[in-house]
VEXPA-21038 format. One record per residue (C-alpha): x, y, z. Coordinates in steps of 0.5 Angstrom, whole numbers, padded with zeros to 4 digits, always signed. Each point is the difference from the previous one (the first is absolute). Example, Ala and Ser with C-alpha at 12.3 -4.5 7.8 and 13.67 -1.06 7.14 Angstrom:
! VEXPA-21038
+0025-0009+0016;+0002+0007-0002;
! end
This chain:
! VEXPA-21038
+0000+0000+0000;+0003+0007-0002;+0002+0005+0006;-0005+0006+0001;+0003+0007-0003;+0003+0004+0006;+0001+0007+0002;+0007-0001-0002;-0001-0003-0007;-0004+0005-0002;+0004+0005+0002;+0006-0003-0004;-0005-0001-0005;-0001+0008+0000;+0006+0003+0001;-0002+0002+0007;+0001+0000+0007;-0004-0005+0005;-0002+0007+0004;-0003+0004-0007;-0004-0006-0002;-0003-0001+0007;-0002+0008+0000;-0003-0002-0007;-0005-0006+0003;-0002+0003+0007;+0001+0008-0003;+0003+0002+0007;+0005+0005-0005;-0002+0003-0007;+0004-0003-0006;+0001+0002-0007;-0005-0001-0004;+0005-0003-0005;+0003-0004+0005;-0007-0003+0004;+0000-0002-0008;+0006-0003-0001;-0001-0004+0007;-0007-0002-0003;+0002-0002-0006;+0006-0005+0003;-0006-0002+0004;-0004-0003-0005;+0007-0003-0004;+0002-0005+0006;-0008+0000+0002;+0001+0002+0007;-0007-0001+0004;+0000+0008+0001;-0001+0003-0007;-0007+0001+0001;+0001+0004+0006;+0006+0004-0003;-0005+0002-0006;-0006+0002+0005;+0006+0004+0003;+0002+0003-0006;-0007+0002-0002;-0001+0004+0006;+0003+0006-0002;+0000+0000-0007;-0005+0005-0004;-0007-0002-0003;-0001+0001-0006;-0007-0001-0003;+0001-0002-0009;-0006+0000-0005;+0000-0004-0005;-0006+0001-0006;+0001-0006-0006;-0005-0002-0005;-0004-0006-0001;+0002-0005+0006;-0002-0006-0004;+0005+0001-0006;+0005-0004+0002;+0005+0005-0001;-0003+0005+0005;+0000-0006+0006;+0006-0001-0001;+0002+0007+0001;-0003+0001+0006;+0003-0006+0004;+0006+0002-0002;-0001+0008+0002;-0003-0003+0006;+0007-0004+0001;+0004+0007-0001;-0004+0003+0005;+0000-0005+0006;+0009-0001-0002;+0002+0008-0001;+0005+0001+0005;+0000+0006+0005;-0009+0001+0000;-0005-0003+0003;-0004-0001-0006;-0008+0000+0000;-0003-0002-0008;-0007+0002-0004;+0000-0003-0005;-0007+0001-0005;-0001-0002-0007;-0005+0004-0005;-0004-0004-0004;-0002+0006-0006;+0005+0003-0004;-0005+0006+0001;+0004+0007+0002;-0005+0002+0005;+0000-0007+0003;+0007-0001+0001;+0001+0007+0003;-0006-0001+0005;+0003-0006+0003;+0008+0004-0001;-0003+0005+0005;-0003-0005+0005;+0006-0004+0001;+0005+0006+0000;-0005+0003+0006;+0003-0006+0004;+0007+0000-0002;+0007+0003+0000;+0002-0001-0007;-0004-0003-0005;+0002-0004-0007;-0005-0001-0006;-0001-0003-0007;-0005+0005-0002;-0001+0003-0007;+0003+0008-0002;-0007+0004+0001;-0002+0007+0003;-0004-0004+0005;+0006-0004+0003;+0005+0006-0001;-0005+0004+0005;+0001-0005+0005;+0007-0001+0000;+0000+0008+0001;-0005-0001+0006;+0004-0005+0003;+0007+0004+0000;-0003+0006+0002;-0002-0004+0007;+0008-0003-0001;-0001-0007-0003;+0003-0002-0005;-0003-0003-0007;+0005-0006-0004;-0003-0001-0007;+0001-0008-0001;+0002-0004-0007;-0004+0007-0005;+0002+0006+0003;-0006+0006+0002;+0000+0007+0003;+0008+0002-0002;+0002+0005+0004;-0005-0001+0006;+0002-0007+0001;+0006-0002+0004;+0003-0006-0005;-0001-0004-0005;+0002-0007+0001;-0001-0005-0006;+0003-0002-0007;+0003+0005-0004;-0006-0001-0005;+0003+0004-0005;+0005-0005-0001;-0005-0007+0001;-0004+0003-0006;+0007-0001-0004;+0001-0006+0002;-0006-0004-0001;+0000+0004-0007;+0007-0002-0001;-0001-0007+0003;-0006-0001-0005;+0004+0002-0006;+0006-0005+0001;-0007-0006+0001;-0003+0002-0007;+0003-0002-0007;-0004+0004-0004;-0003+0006+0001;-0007+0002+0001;-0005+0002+0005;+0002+0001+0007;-0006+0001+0006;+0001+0005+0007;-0005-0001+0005;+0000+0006+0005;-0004+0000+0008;-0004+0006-0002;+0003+0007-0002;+0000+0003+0007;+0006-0006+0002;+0007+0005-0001;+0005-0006-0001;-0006-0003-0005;+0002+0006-0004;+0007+0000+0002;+0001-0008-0003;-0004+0001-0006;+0004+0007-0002;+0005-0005+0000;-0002-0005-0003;-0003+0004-0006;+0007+0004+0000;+0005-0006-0001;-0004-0003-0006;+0001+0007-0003;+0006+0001+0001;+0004-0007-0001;-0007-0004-0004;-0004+0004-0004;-0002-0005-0005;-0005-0003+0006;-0007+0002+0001;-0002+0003+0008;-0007+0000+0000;-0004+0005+0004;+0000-0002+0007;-0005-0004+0003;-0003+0002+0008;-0001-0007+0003;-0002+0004+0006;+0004-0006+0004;-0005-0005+0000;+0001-0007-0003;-0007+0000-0004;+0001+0006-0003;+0007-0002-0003;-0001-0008-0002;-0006+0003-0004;+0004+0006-0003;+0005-0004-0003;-0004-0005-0002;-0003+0006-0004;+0007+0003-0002;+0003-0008-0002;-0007+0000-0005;+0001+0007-0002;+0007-0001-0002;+0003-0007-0002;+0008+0003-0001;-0001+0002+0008;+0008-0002+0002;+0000+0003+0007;-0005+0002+0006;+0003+0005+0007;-0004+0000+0004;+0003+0006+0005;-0005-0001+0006;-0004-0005+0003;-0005-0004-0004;+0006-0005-0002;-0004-0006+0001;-0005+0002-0005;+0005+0001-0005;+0002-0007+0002;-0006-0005-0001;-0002+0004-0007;+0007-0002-0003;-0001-0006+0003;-0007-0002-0003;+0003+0002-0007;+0006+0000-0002;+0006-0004+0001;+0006+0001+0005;+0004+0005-0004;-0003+0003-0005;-0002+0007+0005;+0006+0003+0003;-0004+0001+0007;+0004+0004+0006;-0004+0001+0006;+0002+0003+0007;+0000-0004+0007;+0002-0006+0001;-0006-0004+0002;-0002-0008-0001;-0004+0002-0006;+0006+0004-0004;+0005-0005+0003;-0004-0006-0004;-0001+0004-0006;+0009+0001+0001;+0000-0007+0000;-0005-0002-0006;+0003+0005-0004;-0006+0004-0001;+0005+0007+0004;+0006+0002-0002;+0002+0004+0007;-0003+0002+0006;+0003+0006+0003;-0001+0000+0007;+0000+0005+0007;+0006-0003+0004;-0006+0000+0006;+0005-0001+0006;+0005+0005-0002;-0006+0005-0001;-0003+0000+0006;+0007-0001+0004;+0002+0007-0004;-0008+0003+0001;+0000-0001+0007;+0007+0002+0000;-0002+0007-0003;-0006+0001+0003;+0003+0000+0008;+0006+0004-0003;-0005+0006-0002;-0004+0000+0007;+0007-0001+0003;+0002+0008-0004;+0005-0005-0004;-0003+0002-0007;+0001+0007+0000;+0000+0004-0007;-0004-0002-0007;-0004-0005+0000;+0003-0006-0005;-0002-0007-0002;+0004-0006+0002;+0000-0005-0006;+0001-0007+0002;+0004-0005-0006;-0005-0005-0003;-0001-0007+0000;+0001-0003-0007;-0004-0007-0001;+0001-0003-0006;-0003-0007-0001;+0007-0004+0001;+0001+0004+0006;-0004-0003+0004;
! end
């Protein structure tokens, strides 16, 4: 039977004095943040019994920080995911007591969405948002700032100038990339499709003036057809490619620049073979992983969800903590690439 962590060991393990980890258990005497911290960390290292109450002990003086989140469709895989792992960042972001809202916006309606960012920033410190760029959401990021709590736009930017931070892709460049991607696919030239969320979506635009910009640039002799609103929705976009692939039978690829992927998916799969339609969607979700593996899409370009919700939380306590002073910025992440052998 293996020996029971001591005192001694853990204050080996830490690069301590037996004298500070006792202050640090019973709080006889303050300690460093940093090095409770540490005691705390070679604690959970070597599973020293006490590290629960070393965490209850570092959680007593540290400031409380109340963060609200507001996504879109909880049921979209996506977005679920997203939650659990803002929810994951909040619970681990070193040096604050964080406090979770997390509300999710059924519509695409503007005023719906700033109805619902104005009920969850009352409660909040800070609030972070997917929201589409209209006068609406824009005067509540106004109201919000002005009682001094900060707005961050998610994924498609909104409110420049009045918000705190964009964090997201940089959907200029993932409009390129799906164009360029879809290009390299495609032998011959023809037809080429874009579905947008709505027109009120920032990064939609962004990622469709991208993508247009490309094909002009480097592929002029391909065709990109008006841009289709699929509002995000499955239905909407299984039966308007449907439409599009009926209507133009040289169609050689399709982007669909936001949600309602699996519509796009389920189309291509009831009428065509795999590879005859370059399709790039965004997100990894069961559905675009198996149209990767069956070869009815050519890419996936993904969030990196960790590392965005590490680096959102990350920002927004540093804004509440006066770390963030100066123009307000966006912080782009790098995108994950899926293509079908890559998985």
């Amino acid at each position: 039977m293996s020996r029971r962590p001591t005192i001694a060991d853990l204050a080996k393990e830490a690069g301590v004095s037996t004298a500070t980890v006792d202050r640090v258990l019973n709080g006889r005497e303050r300690v460093r943040q940093e090095t409770a911290q540490q005691v705390y960390e070679a604690a959970n290292r070597i599973g020293y019994h006490g590290a629960r109450l070393i965490e209850q002990r570092l959680q007593v003086d540290l400031p409380e920080f109340r963060l609200g989140f507001l996504l879109q469709k909880q049921r979209q895989a996506f977005y679920s995911s997203m939650g659990e792992h803002l929810e994951r960042a909040v619970q681990a972001a070193p040096g604050i007591r964080g406090r979770m809202t997390l509300e999710f916006c059924a519509t695409q309606a503007p005023s719906d969405i700033a109805d619902m960012m104005r009920q969850v920033g009352s409660g909040v410190d800070a609030l972070a948002a997917v929201a589409v760029n209209h006068q609406h959401t824009a005067t509540v990021v106004s109201e919000l700032k002005a009682k001094g709590i900060p707005t961050f736009s998610l994924l498609s930017d909104f409110a420049q100038g009045e918000r705190a931070n964009y964090v997201g892709l940089n959907n200029l460049k993932m409009g390129r990339v799906a164009a360029y991607t879809i290009a390299m696919a495609v032998h011959d030239p023809g037809k080429i499709a874009i579905f947008v969320g709505g027109h009120r979506w920032h990064g939609h635009d962004l990622r469709e003036t991208g993508f247009r910009s490309y094909f002009r640039e480097f592929h002029p002799n391909f065709t990109v057809l008006d841009t289709l609103v699929n509002l995000e929705t499955r239905q909407l976009t299984h039966e308007a490619t449907l439409d599009l692939l009926e209507r133009h039978p040289d169609l050689k690829g399709i982007y669909v620049a936001g949600g309602g992927m699996e519509g796009a998916i389920s189309a291509l799969r009831e009428v065509r073979e795999p590879g005859q339609v370059a399709l790039v969607v965004n997100e990894l979700t069961p559905e675009s992983r198996a149209a990767l593996a069956d070869r009815y899409a050519v890419m996936a370009i993904t969030t990196p969800l960790a590392e965005f919700s590490r680096d959102l939380v990350s920002l927004m306590v540093d804004t509440l903590q006066g770390r963030m002073e100066g123009t307000p910025g966006q912080h782009f992440l790098e995108p994950r690439l899926y293509l079908p052998e890559s998985l």
